[in-house]
N, C-alpha and C positions, 0 to 999 in steps of 0.2 A: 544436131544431136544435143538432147538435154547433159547438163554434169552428172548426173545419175546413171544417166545409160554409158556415159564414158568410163567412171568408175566401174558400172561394173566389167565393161569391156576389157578395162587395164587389170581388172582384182583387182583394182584398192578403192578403200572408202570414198564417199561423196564429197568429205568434210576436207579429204589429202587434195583433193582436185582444187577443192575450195582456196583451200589458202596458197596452192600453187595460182589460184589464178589471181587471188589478192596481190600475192607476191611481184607478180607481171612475169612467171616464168613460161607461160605458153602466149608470148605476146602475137604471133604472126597466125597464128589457128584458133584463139577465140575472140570475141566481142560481146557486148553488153547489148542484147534485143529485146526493149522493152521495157530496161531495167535488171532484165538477168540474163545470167552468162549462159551465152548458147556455144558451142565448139561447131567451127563451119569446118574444120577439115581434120577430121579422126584421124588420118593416116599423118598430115602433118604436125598435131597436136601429138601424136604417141612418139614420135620422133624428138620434140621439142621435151617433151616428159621425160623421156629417157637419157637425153642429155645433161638435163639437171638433176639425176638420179643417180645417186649412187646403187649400185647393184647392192639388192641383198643376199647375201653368203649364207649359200646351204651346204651345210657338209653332203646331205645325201642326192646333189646333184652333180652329174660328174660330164667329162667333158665327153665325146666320141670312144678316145681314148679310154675311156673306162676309171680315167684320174681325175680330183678336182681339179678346176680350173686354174691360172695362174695366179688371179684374181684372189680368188678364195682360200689359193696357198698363203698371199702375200695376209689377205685379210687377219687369215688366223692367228698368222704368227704376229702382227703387231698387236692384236686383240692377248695376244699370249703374253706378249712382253710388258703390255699395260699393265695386266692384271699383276703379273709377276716384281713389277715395278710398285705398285701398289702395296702389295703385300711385303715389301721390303720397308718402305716408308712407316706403312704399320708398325709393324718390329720395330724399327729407327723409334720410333714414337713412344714405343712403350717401354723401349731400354731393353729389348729379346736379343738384340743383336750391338754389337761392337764394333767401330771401323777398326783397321789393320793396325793401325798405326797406332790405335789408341791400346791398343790390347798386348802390342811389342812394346810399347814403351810401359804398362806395367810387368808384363810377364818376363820379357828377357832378364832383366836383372835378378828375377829370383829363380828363373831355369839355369844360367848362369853358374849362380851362385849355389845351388843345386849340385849340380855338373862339377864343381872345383869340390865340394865336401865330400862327395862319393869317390875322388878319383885320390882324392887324399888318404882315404881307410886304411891301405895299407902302410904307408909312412907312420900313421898314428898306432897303428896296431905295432909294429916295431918298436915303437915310443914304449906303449904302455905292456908289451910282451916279449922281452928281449932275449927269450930262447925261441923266436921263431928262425928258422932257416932265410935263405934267400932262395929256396925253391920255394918254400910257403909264401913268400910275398909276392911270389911270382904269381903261383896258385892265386892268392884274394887278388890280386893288379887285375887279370883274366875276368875271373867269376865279376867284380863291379864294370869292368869294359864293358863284359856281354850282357850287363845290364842295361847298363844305359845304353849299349846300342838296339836292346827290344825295347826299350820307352821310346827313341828316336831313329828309326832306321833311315828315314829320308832327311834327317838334318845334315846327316856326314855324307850323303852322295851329293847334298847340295852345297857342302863346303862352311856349314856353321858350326 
């Protein structure tokens, strides 16, 4: 069997057979007759191809079952994670994004600091208003808590 008629046997190009058999991957099913490559045993050559094949992954092949294959699960999702991984580097590169650590060690000290001057209001407003009650300070103590508890609801369930 010529490499032409084997390609097309398999669906794939002349050229894919070609460098598969430069490569030496169908070494036990082809030989050089003449100077060019003939395949003496199609059935053992498609074996030997498909070995050194990585399957290619089609979403809309699916297995019996009606689902992708296991294969194709796994395919997708490292193809996903590549990409996703990719496009974090990106961002990394362009300065889009901030490690955790880098972002805590600027922002906690002025959320912080934040957080002590709001929680202060009242003390100061006593300072600087000294006919207010101690119900009234109670009042503004309350109204900045439930402030800062809608700017941060998940810091105080997490204990910061």
């Amino acid at each position: 069997m010529t490499v032409r008629a084997f390609a097309r046997w398999l669906g794939v190009s002349h050229t894919a057979v070609q460098q598969r058999l430069a490569a030496g991957a169908l070494p036990a099913s082809a030989r050089r007759v003449k100077g060019r490559w003939r395949i003496l045993d199609a059935e053992q050559a498609k074996a030997e191809w498909e070995a050194h094949t990585r399957p290619r992954v089609d979403s809309r092949k699916r297995t019996q079952t009606g689902k992708p294959s296991k294969l194709a699960d796994a395919t997708l999702r490292e193809r996903n994670a590549r990409a996703e991984a990719a496009e974090l580097e990106n961002a990394r590169k362009k300065r889009l994004v901030l490690p955790v650590a880098d972002f805590e060690r600027l922002w906690a000290p002025r959320i912080v600091g934040a957080r002590t001057y709001f929680l202060g209001w009242p003390t100061r407003a006593k300072a600087r208003l000294p006919h207010l009650t101690a119900a009234d300070l109670a009042v503004l103590d309350a109204l900045v808590r439930e402030g800062l508890e809608i700017l941060a609801p998940r810091a105080q369930s997490q204990g910061v």
